[in-house]
C-alpha positions in Angstrom: -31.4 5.4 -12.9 -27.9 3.7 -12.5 -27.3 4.8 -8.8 -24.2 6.0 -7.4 -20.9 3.6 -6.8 -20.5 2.1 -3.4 -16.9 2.5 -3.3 -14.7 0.4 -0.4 -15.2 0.7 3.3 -16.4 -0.8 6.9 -20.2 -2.5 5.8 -20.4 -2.1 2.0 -22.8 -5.1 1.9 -25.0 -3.2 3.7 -24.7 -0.1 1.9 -25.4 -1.8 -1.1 -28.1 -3.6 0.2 -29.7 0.0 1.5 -29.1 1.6 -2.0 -30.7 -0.9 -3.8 -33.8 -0.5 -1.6 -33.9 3.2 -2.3 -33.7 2.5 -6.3 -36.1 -0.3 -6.6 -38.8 1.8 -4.7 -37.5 5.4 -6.3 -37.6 3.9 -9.9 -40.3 1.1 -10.4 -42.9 1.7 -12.6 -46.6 1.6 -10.1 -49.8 1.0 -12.4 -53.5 0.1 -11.6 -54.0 -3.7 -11.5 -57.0 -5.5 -10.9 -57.1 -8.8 -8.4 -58.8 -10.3 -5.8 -61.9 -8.8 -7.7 -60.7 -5.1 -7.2 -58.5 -2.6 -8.3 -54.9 -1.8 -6.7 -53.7 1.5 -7.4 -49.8 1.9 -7.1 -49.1 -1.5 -7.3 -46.8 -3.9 -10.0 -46.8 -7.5 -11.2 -44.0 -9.5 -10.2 -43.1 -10.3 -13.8 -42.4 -6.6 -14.2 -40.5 -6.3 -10.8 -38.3 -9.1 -12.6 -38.4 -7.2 -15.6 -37.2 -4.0 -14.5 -35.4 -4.8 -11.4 -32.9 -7.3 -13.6 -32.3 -4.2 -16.3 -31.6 -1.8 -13.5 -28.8 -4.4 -12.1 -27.2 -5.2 -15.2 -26.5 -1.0 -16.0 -25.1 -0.5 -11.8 -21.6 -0.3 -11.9 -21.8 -2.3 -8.7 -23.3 -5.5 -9.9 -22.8 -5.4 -13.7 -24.0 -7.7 -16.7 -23.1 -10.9 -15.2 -26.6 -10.7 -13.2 -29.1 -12.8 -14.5 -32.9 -13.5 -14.0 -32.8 -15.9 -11.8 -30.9 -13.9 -9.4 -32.7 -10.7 -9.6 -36.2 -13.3 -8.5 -33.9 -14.3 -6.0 -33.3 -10.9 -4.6 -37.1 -10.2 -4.5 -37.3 -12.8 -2.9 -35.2 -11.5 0.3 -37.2 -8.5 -0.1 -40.5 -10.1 0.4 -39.1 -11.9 3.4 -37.3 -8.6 4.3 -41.2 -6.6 3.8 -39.4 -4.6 0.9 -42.4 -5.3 -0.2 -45.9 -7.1 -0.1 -49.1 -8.1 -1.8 -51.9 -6.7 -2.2 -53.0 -8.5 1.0 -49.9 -7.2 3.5 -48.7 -10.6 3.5 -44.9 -10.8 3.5 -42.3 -12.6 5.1 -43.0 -16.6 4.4 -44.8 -16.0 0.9 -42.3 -16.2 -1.8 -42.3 -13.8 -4.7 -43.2 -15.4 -7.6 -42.7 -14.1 -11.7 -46.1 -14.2 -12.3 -48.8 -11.8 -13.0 -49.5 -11.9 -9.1 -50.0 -8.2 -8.2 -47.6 -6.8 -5.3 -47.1 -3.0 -3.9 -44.7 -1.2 -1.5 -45.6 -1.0 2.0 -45.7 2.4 3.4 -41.5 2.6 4.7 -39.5 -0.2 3.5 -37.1 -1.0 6.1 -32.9 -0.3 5.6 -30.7 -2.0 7.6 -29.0 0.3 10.4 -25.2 0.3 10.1 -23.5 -1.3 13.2 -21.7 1.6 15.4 -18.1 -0.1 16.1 -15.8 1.0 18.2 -12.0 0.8 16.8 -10.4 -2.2 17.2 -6.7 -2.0 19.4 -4.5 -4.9 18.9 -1.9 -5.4 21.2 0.8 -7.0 19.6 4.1 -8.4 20.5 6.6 -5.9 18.4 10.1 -5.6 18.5 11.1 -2.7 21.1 12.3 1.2 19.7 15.9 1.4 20.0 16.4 4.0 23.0 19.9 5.7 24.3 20.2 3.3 27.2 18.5 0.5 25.4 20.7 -2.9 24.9 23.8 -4.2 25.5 26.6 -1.3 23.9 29.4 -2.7 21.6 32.8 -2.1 22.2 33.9 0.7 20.2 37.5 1.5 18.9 39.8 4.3 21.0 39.3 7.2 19.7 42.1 8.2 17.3 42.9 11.8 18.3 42.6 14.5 15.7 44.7 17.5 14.7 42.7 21.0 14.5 42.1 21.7 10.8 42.8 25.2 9.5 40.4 26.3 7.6 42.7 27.7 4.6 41.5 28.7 1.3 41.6 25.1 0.2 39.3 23.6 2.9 37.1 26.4 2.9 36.1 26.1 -0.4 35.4 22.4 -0.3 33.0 23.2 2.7 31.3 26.5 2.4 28.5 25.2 0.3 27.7 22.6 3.3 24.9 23.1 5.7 27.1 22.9 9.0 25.5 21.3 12.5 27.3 20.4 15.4 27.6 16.8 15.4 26.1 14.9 18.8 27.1 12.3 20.6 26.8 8.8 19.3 27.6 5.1 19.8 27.0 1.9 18.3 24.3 -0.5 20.3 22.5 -3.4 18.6 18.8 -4.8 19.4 18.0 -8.2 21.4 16.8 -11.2 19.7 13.9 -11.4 17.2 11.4 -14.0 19.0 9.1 -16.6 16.9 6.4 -14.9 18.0 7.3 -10.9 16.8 8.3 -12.6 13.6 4.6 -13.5 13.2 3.3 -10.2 13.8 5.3 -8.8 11.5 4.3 -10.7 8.8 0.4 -9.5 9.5 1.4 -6.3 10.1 3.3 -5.8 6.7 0.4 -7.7 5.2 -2.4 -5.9 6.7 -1.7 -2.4 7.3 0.6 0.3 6.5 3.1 0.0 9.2 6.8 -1.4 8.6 9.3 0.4 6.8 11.7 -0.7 4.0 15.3 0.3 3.5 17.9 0.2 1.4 20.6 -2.1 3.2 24.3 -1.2 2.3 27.4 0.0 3.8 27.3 3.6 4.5 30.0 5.8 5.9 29.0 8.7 8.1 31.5 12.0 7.8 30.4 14.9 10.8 31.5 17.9 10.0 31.3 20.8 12.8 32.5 24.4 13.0 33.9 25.0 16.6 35.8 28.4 16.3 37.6 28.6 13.2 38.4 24.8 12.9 36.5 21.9 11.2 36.1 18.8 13.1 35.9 15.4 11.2 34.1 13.1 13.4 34.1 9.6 10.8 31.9 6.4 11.6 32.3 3.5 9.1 29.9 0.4 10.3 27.8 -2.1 8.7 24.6 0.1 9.5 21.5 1.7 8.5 20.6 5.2 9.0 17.0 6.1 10.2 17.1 9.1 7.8 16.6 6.9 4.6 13.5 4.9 5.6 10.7 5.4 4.0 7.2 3.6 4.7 6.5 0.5 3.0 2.8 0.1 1.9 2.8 -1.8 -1.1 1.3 -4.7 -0.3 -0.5 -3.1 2.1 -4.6 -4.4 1.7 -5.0 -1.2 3.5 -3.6 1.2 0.8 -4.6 -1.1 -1.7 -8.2 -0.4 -0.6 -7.4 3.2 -0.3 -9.1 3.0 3.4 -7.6 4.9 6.2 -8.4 2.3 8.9 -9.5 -1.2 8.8 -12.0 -0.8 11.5 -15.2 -2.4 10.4 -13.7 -4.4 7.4 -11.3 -6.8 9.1 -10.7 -7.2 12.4 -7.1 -8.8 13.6 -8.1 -11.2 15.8 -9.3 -13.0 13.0 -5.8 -12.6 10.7 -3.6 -15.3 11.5 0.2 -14.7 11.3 0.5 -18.8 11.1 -1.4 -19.0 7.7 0.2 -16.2 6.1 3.6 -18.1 6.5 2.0 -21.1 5.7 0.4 -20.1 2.2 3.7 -17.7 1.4 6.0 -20.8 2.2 4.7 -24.4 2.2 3.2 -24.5 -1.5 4.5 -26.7 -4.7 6.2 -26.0 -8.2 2.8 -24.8 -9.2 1.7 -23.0 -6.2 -0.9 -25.1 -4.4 -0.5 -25.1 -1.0 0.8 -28.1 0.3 -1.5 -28.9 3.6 0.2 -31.0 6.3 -2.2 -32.7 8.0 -4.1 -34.5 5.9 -7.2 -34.7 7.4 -7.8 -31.5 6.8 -7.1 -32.1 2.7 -10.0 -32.7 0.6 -10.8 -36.4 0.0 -9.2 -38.6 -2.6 -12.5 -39.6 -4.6 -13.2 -35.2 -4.8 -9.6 -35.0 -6.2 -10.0 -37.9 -8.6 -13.6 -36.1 -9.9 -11.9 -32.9 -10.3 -9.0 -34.2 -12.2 -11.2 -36.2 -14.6 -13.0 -32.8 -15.6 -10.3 -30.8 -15.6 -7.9 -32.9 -18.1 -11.2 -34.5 -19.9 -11.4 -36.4 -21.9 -7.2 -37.4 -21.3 -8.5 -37.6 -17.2 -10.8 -40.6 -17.4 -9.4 -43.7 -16.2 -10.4 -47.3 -17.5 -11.9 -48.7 -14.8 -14.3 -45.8 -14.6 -17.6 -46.5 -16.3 -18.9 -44.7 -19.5 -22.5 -43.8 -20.0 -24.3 -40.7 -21.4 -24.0 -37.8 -19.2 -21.0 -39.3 -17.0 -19.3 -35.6 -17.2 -23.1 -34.3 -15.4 -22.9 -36.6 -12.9 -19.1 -36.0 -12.1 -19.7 -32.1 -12.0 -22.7 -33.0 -9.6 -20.5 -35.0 -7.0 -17.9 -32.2 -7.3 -20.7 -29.4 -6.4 -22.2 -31.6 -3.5 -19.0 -31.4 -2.2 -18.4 -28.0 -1.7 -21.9 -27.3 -1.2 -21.8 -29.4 2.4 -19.0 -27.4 3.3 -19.8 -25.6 6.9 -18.7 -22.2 5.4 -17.3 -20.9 2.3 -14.1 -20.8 1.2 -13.3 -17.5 1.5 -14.9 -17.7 5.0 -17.7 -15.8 7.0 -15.0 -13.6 9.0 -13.4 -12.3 5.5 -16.6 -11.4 3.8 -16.5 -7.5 4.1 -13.0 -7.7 2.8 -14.3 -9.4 -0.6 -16.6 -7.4 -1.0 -14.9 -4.1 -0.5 -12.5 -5.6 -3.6 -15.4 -5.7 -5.4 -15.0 -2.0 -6.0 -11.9 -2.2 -7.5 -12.6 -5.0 -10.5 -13.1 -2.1 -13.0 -8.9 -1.6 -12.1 -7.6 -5.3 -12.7 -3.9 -4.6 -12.0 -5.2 -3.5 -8.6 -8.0 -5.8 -8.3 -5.8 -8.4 -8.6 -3.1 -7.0 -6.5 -6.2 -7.0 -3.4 -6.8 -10.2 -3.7 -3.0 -11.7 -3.9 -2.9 -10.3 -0.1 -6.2 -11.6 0.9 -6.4 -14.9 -0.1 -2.8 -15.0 2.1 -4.9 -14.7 5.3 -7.1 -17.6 4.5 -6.7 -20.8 6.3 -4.3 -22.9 4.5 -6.9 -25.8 3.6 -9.6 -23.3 2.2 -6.6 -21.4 0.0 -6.1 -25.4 -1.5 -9.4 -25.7 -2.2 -10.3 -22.1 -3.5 -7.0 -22.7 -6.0 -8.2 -26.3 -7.4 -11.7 -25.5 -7.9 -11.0 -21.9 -9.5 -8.5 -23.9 -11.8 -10.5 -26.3 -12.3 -14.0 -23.9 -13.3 -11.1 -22.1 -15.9 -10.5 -25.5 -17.6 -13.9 -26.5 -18.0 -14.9 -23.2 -19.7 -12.0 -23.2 -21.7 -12.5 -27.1 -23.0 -14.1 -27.5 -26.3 -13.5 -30.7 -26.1 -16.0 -31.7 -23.2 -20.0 -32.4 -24.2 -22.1 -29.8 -22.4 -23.0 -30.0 -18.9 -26.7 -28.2 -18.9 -29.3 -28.5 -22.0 -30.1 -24.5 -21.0 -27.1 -22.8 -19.4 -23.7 -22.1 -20.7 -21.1 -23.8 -19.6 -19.3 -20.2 -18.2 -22.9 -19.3 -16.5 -23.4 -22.7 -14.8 -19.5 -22.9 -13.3 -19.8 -19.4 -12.1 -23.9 -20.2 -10.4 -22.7 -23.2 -9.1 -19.8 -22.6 -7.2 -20.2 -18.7 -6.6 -22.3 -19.3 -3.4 -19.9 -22.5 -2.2 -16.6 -19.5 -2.5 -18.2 -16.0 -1.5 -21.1 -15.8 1.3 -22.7 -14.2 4.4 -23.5 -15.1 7.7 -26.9 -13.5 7.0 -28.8 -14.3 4.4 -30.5 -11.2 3.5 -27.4 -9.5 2.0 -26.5 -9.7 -1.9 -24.7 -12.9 -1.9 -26.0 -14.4 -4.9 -24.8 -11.2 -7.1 -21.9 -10.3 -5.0 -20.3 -13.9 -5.5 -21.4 -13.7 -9.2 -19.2 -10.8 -10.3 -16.0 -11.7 -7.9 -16.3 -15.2 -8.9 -16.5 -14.3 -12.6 -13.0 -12.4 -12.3 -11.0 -14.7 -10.1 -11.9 -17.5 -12.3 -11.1 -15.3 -15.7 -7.6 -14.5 -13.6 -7.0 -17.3 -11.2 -3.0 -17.5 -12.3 -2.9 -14.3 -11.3 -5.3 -13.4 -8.1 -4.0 -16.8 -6.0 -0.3 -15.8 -6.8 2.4 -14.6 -4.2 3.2 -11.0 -4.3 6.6 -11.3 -6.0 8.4 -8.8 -3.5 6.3 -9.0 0.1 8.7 -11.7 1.2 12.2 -10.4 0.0 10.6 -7.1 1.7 10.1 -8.8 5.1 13.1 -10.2 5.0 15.0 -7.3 4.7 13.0 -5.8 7.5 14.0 -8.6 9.4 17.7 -8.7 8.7 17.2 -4.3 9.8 15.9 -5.3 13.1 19.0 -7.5 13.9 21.2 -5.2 12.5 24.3 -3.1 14.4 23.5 0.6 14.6 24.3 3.6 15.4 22.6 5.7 17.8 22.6 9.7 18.8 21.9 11.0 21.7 18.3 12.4 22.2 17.4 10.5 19.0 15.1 7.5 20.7 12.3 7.0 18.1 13.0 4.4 15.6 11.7 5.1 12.2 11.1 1.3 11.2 8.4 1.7 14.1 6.8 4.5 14.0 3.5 5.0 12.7 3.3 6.4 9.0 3.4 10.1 8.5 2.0 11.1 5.5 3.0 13.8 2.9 1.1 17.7 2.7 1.0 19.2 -1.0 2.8 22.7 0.0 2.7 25.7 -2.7 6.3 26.8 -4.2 6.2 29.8 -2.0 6.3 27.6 1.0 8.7 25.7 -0.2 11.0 28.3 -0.7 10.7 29.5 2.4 11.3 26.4 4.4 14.3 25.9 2.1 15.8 29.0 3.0 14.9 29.2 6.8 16.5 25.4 7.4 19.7 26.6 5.4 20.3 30.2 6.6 20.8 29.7 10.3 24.0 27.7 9.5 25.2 30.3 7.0 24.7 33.1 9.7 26.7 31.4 12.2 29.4 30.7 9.8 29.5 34.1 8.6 29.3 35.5 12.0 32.4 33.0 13.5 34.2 34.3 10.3 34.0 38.2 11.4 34.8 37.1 15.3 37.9 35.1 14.3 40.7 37.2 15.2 43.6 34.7 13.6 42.8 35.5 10.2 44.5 38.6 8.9 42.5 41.2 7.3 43.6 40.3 4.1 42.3 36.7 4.5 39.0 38.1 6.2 38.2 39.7 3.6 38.9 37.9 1.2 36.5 34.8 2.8 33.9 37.7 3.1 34.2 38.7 -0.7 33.4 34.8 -1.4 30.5 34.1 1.3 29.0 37.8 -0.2 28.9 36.5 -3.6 27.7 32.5 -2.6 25.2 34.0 0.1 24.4 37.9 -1.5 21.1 38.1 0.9 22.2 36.6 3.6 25.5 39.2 3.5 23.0 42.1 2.3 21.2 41.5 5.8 24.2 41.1 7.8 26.1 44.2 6.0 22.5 46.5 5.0 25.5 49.7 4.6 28.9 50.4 4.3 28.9 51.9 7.9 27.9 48.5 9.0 30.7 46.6 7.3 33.3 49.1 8.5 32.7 49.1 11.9 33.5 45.7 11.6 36.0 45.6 9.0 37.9 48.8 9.3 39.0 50.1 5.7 42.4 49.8 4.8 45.1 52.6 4.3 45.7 53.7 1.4 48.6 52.8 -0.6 51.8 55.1 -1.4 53.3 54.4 -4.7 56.7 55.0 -4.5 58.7 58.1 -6.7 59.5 57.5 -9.9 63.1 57.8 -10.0 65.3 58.7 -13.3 67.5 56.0 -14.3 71.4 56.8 -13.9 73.7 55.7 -15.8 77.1 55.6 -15.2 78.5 57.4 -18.0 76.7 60.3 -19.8 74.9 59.6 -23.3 77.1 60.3 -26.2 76.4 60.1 -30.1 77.6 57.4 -31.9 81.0 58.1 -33.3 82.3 55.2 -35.5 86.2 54.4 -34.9 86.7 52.2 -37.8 85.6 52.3 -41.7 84.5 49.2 -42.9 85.1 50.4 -46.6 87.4 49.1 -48.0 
């Protein structure tokens, strides 16, 4: 009885919480026990709560093996305060659960947390404006070079017959106002956070318009430093929302508590090893913490001379470290952030995109707890990985105690009742087995930001009627379509074009016949249905095109000669 996954979304603590309720009272063996001089039907010892409650954890995808007994005691614990369950007197709440043979039982409902109703959060940010028609101060643009009619000869009609033709609009060149501090910030969240800002490929592009007005092509061409707002697409990679595969935030994070600054800050003010640098130093951990973690990290090369040397001087080191993060107010990955951990919990079984969730969330934690969450999780690697240092607990491994120590000082609730003690367990375990890789940068989210940056200051060019901005709007997603829809979307966006251009060619009266049809023997054999519609019989195309005369070959006539044929008569011998 493994239960179902809890997979990511708004109050997955609670969730699990509720679902391990339902599979400790669903599964757990009840027996007859005797106590208090009496018999208890449907009742269990807490050894075998432990027992079976600590198996149950270690095979659920949502905890795994890392759980250990003294967690799972702790968890019963919670419930017994929580009147999961009772003894065999109703007594619950401020009796603690002990792994004994003490007999306990299941009050009639066990109570699950309710799941908070929120309503969605609406952040009114401080964006850059959409580019409209009238928008901004316009550029000054060249005079207009005038143009000669083109006729469309044989030449020129077969470089463009193959060309969806559209009337090109009106268009002029306008740029945006200036980028303030403060929209700089929120784009930085927003491209963080959610799936919002668009990426382009900046370059040079060249814009040729070509339109059919009566027979002659007009070349309308706009060279400009520019970007056109058909070859945006949406940038979501290092989105936490499409990492989490969540369709709104609402419930997991909410942006008030997302700080633009910090982002900046942890993306920008670090060292060659990527530690953030903290400015004020007050805020900086203290120098004798630093010192102890140092000494265990590089042991036994960290211990200085003055220090003194006794049996169990590594314990005692370790023990000032934990104090020390223990005292802290909150843990580091703070109170407001919890959901968000948690819902990355889900994803561990994927490291690539494990880690790629936490690279973005550990960038909107306050720059002094992303300092401190990087040293200790470097230092907890280095400890395990140390043969060389004596061990730091007669019972526990070295791996186990790190990961119990710390787990509760880096991952926590506001509320005690939730899973904190496993949840922090398993993430703990993998950011410590891949801190190089889970505190890192992403590689491309600031080139990305800065190119999105550099578009927003950028000369454009605008068309007339087009006023939405595609590096603003919100993110359209893609429908699976069959082939059979395809097909007909191709050829109901590409026909209309064709039909006028087959329908100017039959109304132009400067080409002669000859030329006509010759055009319409070449669009017939480009566009065979869309000529099959227009001509369905041969009374059709000849009330347009009428049929030519026929041809007179001219008489033969005999060949005179001037002088009547005679036989050859020779005039001279050529004997001798």
């Amino acid at each position: 009885m493994e239960g179902k996954m809890i997979g990511p979304g708004p109050y997955r603590a609670t969730k699990l919480w509720n679902e391990t309720i339902k599979l400790f009272r669903g599964g757990m063996p009840l027996k007859r026990h005797w106590a208090y001089f009496r018999s208890y039907d449907n009742s269990f010892t807490g050894s075998e709560a432990v027992d079976w409650l600590h198996e149950l954890l270690k095979r659920n995808h949502n905890f795994g093996p890392e759980v250990s007994r003294y967690q799972t005691l702790q968890l019963l614990r919670k419930f017994m305060k929580n009147h999961v369950v009772e003894d065999v007197k109703g007594r619950y709440g401020k009796e603690d659960f002990e792994d004994s043979g003490q007999v306990y039982r299941f009050p009639p409902t066990s109570p699950l947390k309710p799941l908070p109703q929120r309503t969605p959060v609406s952040e009114n940010c401080d964006l850059p404006r959409l580019i409209r028609w009238d928008d901004y101060e316009e550029l000054p643009q060249p005079e207009k070079i005038p143009m000669k009619s083109l006729i469309l000869n044989s030449e020129t009609w077969n470089k463009r017959h193959s060309i969806a033709i559209g009337e090109v609009h009106e268009c002029k060149i306008i740029r945006r106002s200036d980028i303030t501090p403060k929209q700089v910030d929120q784009i930085w969240k927003k491209m963080t956070i959610a799936q919002y800002v668009a990426s382009y490929p900046p370059h040079t592009t060249t814009h040729h318009g070509l339109a059919l007005v009566g027979h002659a092509v007009c070349v309308c061409v706009c060279v400009c430093v520019c970007v056109c707002v058909c070859c945006f697409s949406f940038y979501n990679r290092f989105s936490l929302q499409r990492v989490l595969g969540l369709k709104t935030m609402d419930g997991v994070l909410d942006p008030k508590h997302v700080n633009a600054k910090h982002i900046i800050h942890n993306v920008f003010s670090v060292n060659k090893t990527g530690i953030v640098i903290v400015k004020n130093k007050a805020e900086d951990m203290p120098y004798w913490v630093l010192s102890a973690m140092k000494c265990l990290a590089n042991w036994p090369n960290g211990r200085e001379t003055k220090q003194p040397m006794y049996p169990g001087f590594e314990r005692d080191v370790l023990r000032t470290v934990a104090e020390y993060f223990q005292r802290l107010k909150e843990p580091l990955l703070t109170f407001q952030l919890y959901e968000v951990f948690v819902n990355i919990l889900s994803l561990l079984q994927k490291k690539d995109v494990a880690a790629e969730a936490l690279q973005v969330c550990s960038l909107l934690l306050p720059p002094a707890n992303r300092r401190r969450l990087q040293l200790l999780l470097r230092l907890m690697a280095r400890v395990c990985q140390n043969p060389a240092l004596p061990p730091l607990n007669d019972a526990i491994a070295t791996r186990t105690l790190m990961v119990q120590t710390f787990s509760r000082c880096i991952l926590g609730s506001a509320e005690e009742v939730d899973l904190d003690e496993l949840l922090a367990t398993k993430l703990v375990t993998f950011m410590m087995e891949h801190h190089d890789s889970v505190l890192r940068v992403p590689s491309n989210l600031h080139r990305h930001v800065d190119d999105h940056l550099s578009h927003l200051r950028r000369v454009q060019i605008k068309y007339a009627g087009a006023d939405t901005d595609a590096s603003l709007m919100s993110p359209s997603y893609c429908r699976k379509i069959s082939r059979a829809e395809f097909e007909e979307q191709r050829v109901s966006s590409s026909q209309g074009p064709m039909q006028e251009l087959l329908e100017g060619l039959i109304a132009d009266t400067e080409l002669s016949a000859k030329d006509k049809r010759k055009r319409l023997k070449q669009f017939q054999k480009s566009y065979p249905e869309i000529y099959r519609r227009r001509f369905p019989t041969a009374e059709s195309k000849a009330a347009v095109l009428p049929e030519k005369a026929p041809r007179l070959k001219p008489q033969l006539m005999l060949l005179t000669l001037k002088k009547p044929f005679q036989p050859f008569q020779r005039s001279w011998s050529f004997r001798t």
